[in-house]
Each structure stands twice: as C-alpha cells, then as structure tokens.
C-alpha atoms as one frame of an Amber mdcrd trajectory, in Angstrom:
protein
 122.492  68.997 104.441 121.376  69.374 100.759 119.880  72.801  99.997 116.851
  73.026  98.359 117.052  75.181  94.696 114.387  77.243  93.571 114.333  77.186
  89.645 115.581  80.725  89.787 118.370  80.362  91.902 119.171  77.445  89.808
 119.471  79.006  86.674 121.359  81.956  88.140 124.058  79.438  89.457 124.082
  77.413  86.684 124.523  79.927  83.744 126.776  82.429  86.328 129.166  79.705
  86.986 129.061  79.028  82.953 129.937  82.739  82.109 132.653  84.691  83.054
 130.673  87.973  82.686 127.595  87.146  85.139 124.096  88.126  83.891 122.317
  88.035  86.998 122.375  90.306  89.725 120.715  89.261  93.179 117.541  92.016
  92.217 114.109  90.225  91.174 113.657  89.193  87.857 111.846  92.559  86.116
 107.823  92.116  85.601 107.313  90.602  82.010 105.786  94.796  81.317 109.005
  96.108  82.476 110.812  93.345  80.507 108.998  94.582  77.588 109.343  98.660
  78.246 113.311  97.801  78.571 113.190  95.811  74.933 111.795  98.835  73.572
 113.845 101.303  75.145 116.613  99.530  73.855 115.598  98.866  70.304 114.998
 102.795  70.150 118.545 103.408  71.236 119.347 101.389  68.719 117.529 102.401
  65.931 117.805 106.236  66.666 113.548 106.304  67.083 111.846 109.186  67.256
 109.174 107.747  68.496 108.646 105.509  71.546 105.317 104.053  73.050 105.046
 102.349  76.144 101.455 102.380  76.575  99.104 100.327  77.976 101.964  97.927
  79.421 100.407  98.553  83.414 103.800  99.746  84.052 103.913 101.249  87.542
 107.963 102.399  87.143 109.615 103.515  83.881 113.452 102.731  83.268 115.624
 105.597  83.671 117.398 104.648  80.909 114.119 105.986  79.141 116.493 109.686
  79.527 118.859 107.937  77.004 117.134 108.490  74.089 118.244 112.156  72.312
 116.405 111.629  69.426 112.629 111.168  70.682 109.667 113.693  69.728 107.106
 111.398  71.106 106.621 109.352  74.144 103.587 107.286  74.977 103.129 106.571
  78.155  99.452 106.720  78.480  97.457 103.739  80.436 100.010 102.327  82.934
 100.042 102.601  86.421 102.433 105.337  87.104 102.652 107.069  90.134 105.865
 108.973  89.309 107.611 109.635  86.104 111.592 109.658  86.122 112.956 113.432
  85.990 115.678 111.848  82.933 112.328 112.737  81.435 113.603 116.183  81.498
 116.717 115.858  79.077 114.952 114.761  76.173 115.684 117.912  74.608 113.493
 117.174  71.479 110.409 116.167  72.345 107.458 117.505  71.078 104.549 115.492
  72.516 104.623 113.749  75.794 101.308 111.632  76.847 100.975 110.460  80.525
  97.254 110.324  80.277  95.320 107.251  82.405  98.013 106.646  84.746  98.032
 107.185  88.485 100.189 110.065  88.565 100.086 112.073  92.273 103.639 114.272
  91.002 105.138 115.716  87.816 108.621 116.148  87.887 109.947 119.555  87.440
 112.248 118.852  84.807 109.647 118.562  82.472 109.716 122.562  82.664 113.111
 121.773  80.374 111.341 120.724  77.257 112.021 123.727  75.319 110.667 121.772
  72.312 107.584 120.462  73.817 103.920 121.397  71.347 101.947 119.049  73.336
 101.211 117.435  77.183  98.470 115.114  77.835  98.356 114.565  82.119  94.941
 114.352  81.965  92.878 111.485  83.982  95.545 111.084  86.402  95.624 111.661
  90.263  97.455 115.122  90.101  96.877 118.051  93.265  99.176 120.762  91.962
 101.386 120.626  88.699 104.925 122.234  88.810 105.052 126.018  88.065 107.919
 125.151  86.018 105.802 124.000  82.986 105.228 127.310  82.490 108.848 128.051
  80.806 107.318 125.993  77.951 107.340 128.670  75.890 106.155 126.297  72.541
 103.513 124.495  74.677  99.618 125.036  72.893  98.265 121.819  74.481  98.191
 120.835  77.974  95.463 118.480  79.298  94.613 118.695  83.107  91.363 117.394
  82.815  90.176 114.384  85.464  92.557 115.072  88.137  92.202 116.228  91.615
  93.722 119.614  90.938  93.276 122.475  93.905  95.276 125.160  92.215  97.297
 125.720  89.245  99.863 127.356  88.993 100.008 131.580  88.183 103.300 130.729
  85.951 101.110 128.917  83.475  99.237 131.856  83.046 102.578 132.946  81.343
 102.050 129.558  78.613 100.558 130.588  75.254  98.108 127.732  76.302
C-alpha cells in the first residue's frame, strides 16, 4: 500500500537520506517569526552585537539561545505576544536596557534581579499581577515602567531601587 507524502515529510526524507548529518528533527517547522528571531539571534552571536531587537515579530516564545549573547546592552522585545520571558534572560551580565513593553506578559522571571548592569526596564502595557521582589537588587536601575498592567501590589524590596 503506497503511503501518501505530505510535502514536508517529503523533503525531510529526501534531503535526510541525502545528508549524513540530518537537518530535520521530527519537531514542527518553527513559525516564519521564530524563524526570523533565531536568524537574528544568530547573526548577533556572530557579529558580537550589542544590540538585539526582536520587536514587533508577534513572537509568543523567545529562543533560549537568546542567554547566549555576553555582549548585549540592549534587547527589544517590545510588541510580541509573550507570555513568559526565558530566565537565560538573567545571564546577560551587560545589559543596560531591557524593553518587554506591549506583550502579554502574566510573569517576570526572577533572574532578571541579576542584571547588575541594568539603567533601564520597560514592562509596561503588559498583563503583570505582582513583579519579582528580586528587581529590587538592581542597584543601577533609574527606569522601570509598570504602567498598564494589572498590578495588585508591588513589591516593598523595590522601595530599596533608586527608582
């Protein structure tokens, strides 16, 4: 009984059995934005960026491999769809300005409170309840947006922030 191909599974069998390294693996083909995030990502690896935007792809996931990248002091995530940021966020020692602004953000990871470096956070318009107390260890923080979300309480440690 012949099997019927779809054009995916077609082109994964055809080029896998054409390559001795395969370059397929049995997940879903990534959305055309997370195609695009991953081209960046990767160009900024190689290039040594400081600076990475991602904005306005309607990402609803960002690549971990976003924690890769020692050398950034800005990261543009603003309009997307996130829900969630990765916490690899957290060991991008140098960054100075993060923007998460017009997403769909309900958490913040804690590991942002590592971003010893960090001048500037923009989590405004997003769909925030509480943000972590650990933001307030950023010492060199003097702008942090909250504004739009569905904040109950913040925090007493950012009372600590020079903010």
């Amino acid at each position: 009984m012949a099997r019927e191909m779809t054009a995916r599974h077609f082109a994964r069998h055809f080029i896998a059995s054409r390559c001795p390294v395969p370059l397929f693996r049995d997940a879903p083909m990534p959305s055309p934005q997370i195609a695009e995030a991953e081209r960046r990502i990767q160009q900024a690896l190689e290039t040594k960026a400081t600076e990475l935007n991602l904005s306005g792809l309607d990402l609803q996931t960002v690549p971990p491999e976003l924690g890769k990248l020692a050398n950034l002091t800005q990261l543009s995530l603003f309009q997307n769809q996130l829900t969630t940021v990765p916490p690899e966020l957290g060991k991008l020692a140098n960054l100075t300005e993060l923007s998460l602004f017009q997403n769909q953000l309900t958490t913040v990871p804690p590991e942002l409170g590592k971003l010893a470096n960090l001048t500037v956070l923009f989590l405004n318009q997003n769909q925030l309840t509480t943000v972590p107390p650990e933001l307030g260890k950023l010492a060199n923080l003097t702008v942090l947006s909250l504004n739009y979300n569905q904040l109950t309480t913040v925090p007493p440690e950012l009372g600590n922030s020079p903010i």
